[in-house]
Kinemage of the C-alpha trace (Angstrom):
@kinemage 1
@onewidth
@group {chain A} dominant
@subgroup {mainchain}
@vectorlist {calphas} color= white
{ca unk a 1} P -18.564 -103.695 -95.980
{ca unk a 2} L -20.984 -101.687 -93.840
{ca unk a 3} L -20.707 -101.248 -89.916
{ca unk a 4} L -23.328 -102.590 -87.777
{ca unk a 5} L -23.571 -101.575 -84.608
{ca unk a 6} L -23.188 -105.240 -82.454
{ca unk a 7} L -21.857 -105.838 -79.115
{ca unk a 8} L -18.165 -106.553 -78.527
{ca unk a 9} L -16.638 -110.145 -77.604
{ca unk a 10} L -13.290 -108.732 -76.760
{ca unk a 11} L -13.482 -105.382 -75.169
{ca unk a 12} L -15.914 -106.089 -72.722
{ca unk a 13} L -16.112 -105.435 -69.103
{ca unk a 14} L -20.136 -106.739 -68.417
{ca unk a 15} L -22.116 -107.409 -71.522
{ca unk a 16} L -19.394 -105.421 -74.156
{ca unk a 17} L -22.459 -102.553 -75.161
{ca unk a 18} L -20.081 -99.895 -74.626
{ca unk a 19} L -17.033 -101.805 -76.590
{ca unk a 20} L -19.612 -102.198 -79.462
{ca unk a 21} L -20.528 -98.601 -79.531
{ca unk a 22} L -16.858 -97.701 -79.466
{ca unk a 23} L -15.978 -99.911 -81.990
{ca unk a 24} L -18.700 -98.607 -83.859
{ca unk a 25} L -17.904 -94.972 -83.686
{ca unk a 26} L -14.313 -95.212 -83.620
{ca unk a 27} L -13.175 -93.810 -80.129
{ca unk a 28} L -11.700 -95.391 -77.388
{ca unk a 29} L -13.878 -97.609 -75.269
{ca unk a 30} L -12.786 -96.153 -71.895
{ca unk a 31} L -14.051 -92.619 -73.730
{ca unk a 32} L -17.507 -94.285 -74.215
{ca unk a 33} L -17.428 -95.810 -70.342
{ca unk a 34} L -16.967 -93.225 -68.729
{ca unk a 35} L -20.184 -91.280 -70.769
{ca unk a 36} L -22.180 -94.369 -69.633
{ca unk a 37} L -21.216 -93.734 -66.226
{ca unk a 38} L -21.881 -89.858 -66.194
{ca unk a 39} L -25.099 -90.770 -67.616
{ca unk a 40} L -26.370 -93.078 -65.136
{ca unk a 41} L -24.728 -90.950 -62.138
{ca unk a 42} L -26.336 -86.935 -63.204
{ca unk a 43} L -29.036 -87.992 -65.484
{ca unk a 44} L -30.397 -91.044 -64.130
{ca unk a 45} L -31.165 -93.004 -67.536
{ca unk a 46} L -27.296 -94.301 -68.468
{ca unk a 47} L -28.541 -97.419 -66.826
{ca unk a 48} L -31.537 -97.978 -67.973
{ca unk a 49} L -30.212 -97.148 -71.484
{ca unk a 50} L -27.322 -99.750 -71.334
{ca unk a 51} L -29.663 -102.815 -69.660
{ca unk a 52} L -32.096 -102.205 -73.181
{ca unk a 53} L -28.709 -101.977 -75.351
{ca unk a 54} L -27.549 -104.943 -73.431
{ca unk a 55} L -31.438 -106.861 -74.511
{ca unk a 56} L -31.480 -105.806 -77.612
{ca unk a 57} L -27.735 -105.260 -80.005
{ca unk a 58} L -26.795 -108.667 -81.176
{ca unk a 59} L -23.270 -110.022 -80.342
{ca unk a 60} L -20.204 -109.068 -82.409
{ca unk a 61} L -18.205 -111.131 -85.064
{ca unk a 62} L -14.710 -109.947 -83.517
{ca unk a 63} L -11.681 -111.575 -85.646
């Protein structure tokens, strides 16, 4: 079975982008949070970045 990156249904604290991406990757979600937040604090475009993820990766198939 391949991956896909989707969003996540379980491990979701707004829309579950970053719980997809972790899932997808394999690290821990908090890992992938706090990036996101980093990201939208120093460079500005974190945010931006997760509202078009948010848009656009379809939802998850969690078990």
């Amino acid at each position: 079975m391949e991956k896909k990156l989707r969003k996540s249904k379980t491990d979701k604290k707004l829309c579950g982008v970053c719980g997809g991406i972790a899932q997808y990757l394999g690290l821990d979600s908090t890992v992938v949070r706090l990036i996101a937040v980093l990201l939208a604090i120093f460079c500005g475009s974190g945010l931006l970045v997760y509202i078009i993820a948010a848009l656009v990766m379809p939802e998850g198939i969690d078990e």
